[in-house]
C-alpha positions in Angstrom: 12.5 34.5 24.3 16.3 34.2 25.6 14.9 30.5 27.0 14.1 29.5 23.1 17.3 30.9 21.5 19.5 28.9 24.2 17.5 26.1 23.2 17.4 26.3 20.0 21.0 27.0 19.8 21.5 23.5 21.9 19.7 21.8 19.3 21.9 22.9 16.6 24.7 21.7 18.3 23.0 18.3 19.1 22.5 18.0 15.5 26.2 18.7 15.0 26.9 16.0 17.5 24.8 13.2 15.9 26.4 13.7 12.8 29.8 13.7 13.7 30.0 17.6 12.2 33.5 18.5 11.2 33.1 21.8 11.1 33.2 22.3 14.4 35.5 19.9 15.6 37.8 22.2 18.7 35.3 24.4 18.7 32.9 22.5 20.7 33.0 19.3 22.8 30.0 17.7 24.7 30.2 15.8 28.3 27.8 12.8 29.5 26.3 13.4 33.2 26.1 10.0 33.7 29.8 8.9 33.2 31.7 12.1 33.8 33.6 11.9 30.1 33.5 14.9 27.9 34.4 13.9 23.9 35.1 16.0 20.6 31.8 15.9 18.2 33.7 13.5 15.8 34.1 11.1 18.8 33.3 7.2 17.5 31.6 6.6 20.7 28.1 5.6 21.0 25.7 8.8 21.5 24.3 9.0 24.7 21.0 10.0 25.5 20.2 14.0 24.9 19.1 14.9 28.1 22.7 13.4 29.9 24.8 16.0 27.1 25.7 20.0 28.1 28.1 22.0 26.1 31.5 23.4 26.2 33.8 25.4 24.2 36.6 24.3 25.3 38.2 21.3 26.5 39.6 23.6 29.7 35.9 24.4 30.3 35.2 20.7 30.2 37.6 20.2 32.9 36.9 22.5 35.3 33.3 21.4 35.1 34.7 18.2 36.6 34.5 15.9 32.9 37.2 14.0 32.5 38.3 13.3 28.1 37.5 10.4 26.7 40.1 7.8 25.9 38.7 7.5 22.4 38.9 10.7 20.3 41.4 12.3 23.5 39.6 16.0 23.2 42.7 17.2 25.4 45.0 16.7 22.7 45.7 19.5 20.5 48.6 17.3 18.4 47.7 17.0 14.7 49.7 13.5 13.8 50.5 14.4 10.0 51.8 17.2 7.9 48.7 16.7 5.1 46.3 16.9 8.0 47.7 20.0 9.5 47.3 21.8 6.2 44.2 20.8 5.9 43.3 22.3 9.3 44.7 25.4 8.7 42.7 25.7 5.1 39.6 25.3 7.3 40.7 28.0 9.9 41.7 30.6 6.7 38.2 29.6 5.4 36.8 30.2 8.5 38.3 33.7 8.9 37.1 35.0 5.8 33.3 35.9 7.3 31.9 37.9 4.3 33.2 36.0 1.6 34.2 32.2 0.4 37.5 32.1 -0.9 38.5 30.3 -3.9 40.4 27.3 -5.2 43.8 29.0 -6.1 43.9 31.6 -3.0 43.9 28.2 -0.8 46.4 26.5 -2.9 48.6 29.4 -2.3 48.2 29.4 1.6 49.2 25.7 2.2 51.4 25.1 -1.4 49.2 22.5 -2.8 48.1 21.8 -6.7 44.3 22.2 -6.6 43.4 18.9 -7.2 45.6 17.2 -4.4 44.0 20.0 -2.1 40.3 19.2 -3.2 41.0 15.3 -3.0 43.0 15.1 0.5 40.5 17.9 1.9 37.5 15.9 1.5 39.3 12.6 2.4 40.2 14.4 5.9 36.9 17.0 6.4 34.1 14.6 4.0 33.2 17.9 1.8 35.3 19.9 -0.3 36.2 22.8 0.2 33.4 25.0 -1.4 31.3 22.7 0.3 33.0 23.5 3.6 32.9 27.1 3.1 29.2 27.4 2.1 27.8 25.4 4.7 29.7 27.9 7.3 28.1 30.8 5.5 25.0 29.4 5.6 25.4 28.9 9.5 26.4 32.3 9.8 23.4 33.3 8.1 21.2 31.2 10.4 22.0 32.5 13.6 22.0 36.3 12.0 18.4 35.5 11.4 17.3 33.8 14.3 19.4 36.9 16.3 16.3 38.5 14.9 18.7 41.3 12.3 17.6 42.4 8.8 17.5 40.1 5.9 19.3 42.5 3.6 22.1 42.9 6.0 22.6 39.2 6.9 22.6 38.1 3.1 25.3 40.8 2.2 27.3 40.5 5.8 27.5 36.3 5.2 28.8 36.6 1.6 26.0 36.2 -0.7 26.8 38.1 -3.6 22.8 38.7 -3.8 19.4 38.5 -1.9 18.8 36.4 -5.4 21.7 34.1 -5.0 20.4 33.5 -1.4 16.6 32.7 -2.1 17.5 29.7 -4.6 19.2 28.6 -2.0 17.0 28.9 0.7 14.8 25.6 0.9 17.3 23.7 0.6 20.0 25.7 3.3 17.0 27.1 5.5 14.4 24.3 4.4 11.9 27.6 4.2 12.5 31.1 3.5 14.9 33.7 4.9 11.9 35.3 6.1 9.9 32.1 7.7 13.5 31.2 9.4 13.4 34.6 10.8 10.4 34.2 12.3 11.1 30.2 13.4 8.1 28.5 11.5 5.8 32.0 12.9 4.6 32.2 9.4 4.1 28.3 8.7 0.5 27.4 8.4 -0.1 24.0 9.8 -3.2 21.9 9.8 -2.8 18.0 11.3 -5.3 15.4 11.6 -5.5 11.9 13.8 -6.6 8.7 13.3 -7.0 5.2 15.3 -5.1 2.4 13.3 -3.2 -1.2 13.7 -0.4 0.8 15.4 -2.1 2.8 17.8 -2.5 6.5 16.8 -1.3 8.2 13.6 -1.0 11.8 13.0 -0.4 13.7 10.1 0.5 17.6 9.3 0.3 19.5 6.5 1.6 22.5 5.4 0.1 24.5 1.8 3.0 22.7 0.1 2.6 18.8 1.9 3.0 16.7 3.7 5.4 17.7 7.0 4.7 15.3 9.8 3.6 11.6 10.5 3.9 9.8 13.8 2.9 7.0 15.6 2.2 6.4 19.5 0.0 5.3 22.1 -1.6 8.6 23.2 -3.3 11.3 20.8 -2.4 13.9 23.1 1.2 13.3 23.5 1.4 13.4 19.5 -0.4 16.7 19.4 2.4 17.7 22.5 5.1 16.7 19.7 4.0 18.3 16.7 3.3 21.7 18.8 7.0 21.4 20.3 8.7 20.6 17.0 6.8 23.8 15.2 6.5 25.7 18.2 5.5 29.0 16.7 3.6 27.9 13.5 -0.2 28.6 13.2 -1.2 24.7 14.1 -4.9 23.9 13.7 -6.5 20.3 14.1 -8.9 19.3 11.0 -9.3 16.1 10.6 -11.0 16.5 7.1 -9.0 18.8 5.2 -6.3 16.3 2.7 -8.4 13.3 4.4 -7.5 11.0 0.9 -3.9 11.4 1.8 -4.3 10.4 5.3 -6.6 7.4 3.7 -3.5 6.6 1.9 -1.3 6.1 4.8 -4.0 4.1 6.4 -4.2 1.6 3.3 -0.4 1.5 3.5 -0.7 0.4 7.1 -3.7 -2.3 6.7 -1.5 -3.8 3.5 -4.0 -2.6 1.1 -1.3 0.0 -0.4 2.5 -0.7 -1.5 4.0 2.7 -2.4 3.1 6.3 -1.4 3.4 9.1 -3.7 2.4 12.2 -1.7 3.3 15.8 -2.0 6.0 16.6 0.9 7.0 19.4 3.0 10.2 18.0 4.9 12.9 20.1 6.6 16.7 18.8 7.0 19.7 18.6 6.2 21.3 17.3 2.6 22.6 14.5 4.0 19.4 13.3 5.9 17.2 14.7 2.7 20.2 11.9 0.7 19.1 8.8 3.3 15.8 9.5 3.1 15.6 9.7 -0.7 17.7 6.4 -0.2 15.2 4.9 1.9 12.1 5.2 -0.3 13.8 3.4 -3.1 13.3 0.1 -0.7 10.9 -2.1 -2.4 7.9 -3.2 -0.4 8.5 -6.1 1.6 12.1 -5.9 1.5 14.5 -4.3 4.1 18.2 -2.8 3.8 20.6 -2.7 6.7 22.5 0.8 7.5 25.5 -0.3 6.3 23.7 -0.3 2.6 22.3 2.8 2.6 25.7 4.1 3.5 27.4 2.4 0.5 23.9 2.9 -1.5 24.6 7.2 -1.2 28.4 6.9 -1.4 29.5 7.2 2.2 30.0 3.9 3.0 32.1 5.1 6.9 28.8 7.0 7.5 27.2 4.0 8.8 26.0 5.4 12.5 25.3 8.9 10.7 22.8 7.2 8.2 21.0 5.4 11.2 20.6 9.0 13.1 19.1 10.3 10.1 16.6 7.4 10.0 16.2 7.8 13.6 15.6 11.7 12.9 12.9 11.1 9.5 9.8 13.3 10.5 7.6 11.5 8.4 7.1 7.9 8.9 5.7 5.0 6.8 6.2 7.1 3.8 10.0 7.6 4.2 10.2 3.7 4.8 13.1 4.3 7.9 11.3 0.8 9.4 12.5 -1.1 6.6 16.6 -0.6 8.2 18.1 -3.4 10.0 21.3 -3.7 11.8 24.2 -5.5 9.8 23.5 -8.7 12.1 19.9 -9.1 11.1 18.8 -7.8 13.9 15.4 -4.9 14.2 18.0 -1.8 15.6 16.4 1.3 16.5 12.6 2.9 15.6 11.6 6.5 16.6 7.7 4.7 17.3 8.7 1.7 19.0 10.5 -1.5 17.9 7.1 -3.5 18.4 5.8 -1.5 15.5 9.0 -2.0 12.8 8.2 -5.5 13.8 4.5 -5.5 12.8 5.2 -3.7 10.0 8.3 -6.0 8.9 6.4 -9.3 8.9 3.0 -8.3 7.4 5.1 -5.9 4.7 7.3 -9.6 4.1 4.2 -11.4 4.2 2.2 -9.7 1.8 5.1 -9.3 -0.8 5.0 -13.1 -1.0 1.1 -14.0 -1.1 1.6 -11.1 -3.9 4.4 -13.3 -5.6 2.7 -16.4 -5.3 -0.3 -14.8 -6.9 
C-alpha cells in the first residue's frame, strides 16, 4: 500500500512537471539521470523521458544527490528580479498559509498594497490563474492527498476550507474527476467493462464505465493494452465483455475504415481543466483537416502554452474520438502520437483523402 501512495504521489508530481505547474514552483525541482541536471517545474527545457526523473524538495537536496542546476531556469537561484514579481510571490505564500480557508480579494490587496484589479491582472500575467483560481486549486490538492491518506470525508472537506460537504460535491467531477468517495478509494468503486477488436491499426480497445466512454487505445499486442488499462485503473472492478456497448465500439471502427466522420458518444474522461479545455479544442477539428499546437494554444486563449497543449494531447485517454492525431508541429511536420507515428500517418492521409473524394462528390 505504502508502494502505491509513493507512486501515486510521483505521478502527481509528474503531472505538475509536464505542465509547467506554478504552484509549486521552489517547492519541488526534478533531476534527469541521464545528464546529471536537476531544473525548477517551470523550466522551458524539453521534458525528458519519465523513467530518467526523481524528485527533490529542495535545490540543496538536488545537490547533494550529485545534480548539477540547469543553466536555463537556474533552480539555485532564489533572486526574484522585480518588485511586481516579488509581491506576487509573497501573495502566493500568504495564500498558501491560510490551509482552512481562501482568502479574499481585499485581505490580499492589503498584504502587498495593490488596487484589486492591478493585483488580479499582474497575478495572472506572472502565475497564469488568478488568484481565486490559485487558491482553489491548492485546496483542492489539499483535499486530494487528505483522501488518498485514507481520513474521513467530513473532516477533509471542513479541514481544506469547503464551507460545505455540498459546496464540495458540485465540485467534485470536475476537481476529483469522480466522487470524494471513489477518490478515496482510487477508482475501488469504478465499475469497468472493456472490449477489443482487430482493425486497420492493429488492436483497439475500449472501456466503459455506467456513465461512458473512459478508454480507447491502439497497439500491436491485445495483451499489453489489457496490461495498460489494468495499470491506469488499478483498483477498479475491470471485466472483459466484448458485447456489452458493441454499437459504440462499431462506431469507432467505422470511424477508422472511413465509413464514419464525427463521433458523438457518451464520455467518462478524467483530467485536469486545462487538458478537459484542449481536448474540447481538439474535437472541434473538422474531418480531414489538422491544426498545429500552436493553434490550439491560441484557439483556448493561451497562446505561450504551446508545449503544455501538446502534453495534454500526448496525455488524451481516449483516442480517435478526441481527434489528438489531427496536431502537427508548427513546421508541418507529424510531432508526437501516444499509438505510434505510423498510425497519425495512416489516419492523416486517408482522413485528407476522403474529405476530398467527399468534396468532389
Amino acid at each position: 500500500m505504502q508502494l502505491q501512495q509513493t507512486q501515486l504521489l510521483e505521478e502527481t508530481l509528474w503531472e505538475a512537471v509536464l505542465n509547467r505547474d506554478p504552484t509549486i514552483d521552489g517547492k519541488l525541482f526534478y533531476g534527469v539521470r541521464s545528464t546529471g541536471v536537476y531544473c525548477r517545474p517551470i523550466c522551458p527545457s524539453r521534458r525528458p523521458n519519465r523513467h530518467q526523473v526523481c524528485f527533490f524538495e529542495s535545490a540543496q537536496e538536488a545537490e547533494i544527490a550529485g545534480f548539477r542546476p540547469c543553466k536555463r531556469c537556474q533552480p539555485q537561484s532564489e533572486t526574484v528580479p522585480n518588485p511586481g514579481k516579488a509581491k506576487i510571490l509573497a501573495v502566493c505564500r500568504y495564500i498558501e498559509a491560510q490551509g482552512d480557508r481562501i482568502p479574499t480579494l481585499a485581505e490580499l490587496c492589503s498584504k502587498v498594497g495593490m488596487s484589486p484589479s492591478y493585483l488580479q491582472r499582474i497575478f495572472k500575467q506572472i502565475i497564469g490563474v488568478s488568484p481565486f483560481q490559485y487558491a482553489d486549486a491548492l485546496r483542492s490538492q489539499r483535499l486530494k492527498q487528505r483522501l488518498q491518506s485514507g481520513e474521513e470525508i467530513a473532516h477533509a472537506v471542513y479541514d481544506t476550507g469547503y464551507g460545505s460537504s455540498s459546496q464540495l460535491y458540485e465540485k467534485a467531477p470536475k476537481q476529483l474527476g469522480m466522487t470524494p468517495k471513489t477518490y478515496q478509494q482510487a477508482g475501488k468503486t469504478i465499475s469497468i467493462v472493456y472490449a477489443i477488436a482487430l482493425c486497420p491499426l492493429g488492436y483497439l480497445l475500449v472501456a466503459t464505465t455506467e456513465k461512458g466512454i473512459c478508454a480507447v487505445k491502439l497497439g500491436d499486442e491485445a495483451d499489453k493494452l489489457e496490461q495498460i488499462l489494468n495499470q491506469e485503473f488499478y483498483q477498479a472492478q475491470i471485466m472483459r465483455d466484448d458485447h456489452t456497448h458493441k454499437e459504440w465500439i462499431q462506431a469507432i471502427l467505422d470511424l477508422i475504415a472511413g465509413d464514419e466522420r464525427h463521433l458523438d458518444l457518451p464520455l467518462d474522461v478524467r483530467g485536469t481543466a486545462f487538458k478537459k479545455q484542449v481536448w474540447q479544442a481538439l474535437q472541434k477539428i473538422p474531418y480531414g483537416e489538422t491544426r498545429t499546437y500552436a493553434d490550439i494554444a491560441r484557439n483556448i486563449a493561451k497562446p505561450q502554452a504551446v508545449r503544455a497543449v501538446g502534453n495534454a494531447c500526448g496525455a488524451n485517454p481516449i483516442a480517435l474520438i478526441v481527434p489528438c492525431h489531427r496536431v502537427l508541429r508548427s513546421d508541418g511536420s507529424l510531432g508526437g502520437y501516444h499509438w505510434g507515428i505510423e498510425r497519425k500517418q495512416k489516419l492523416l492521409v486517408q482522413e485528407s483523402k476522403l474529405s476530398k473524394d467527399d468534396s468532389n462528390t
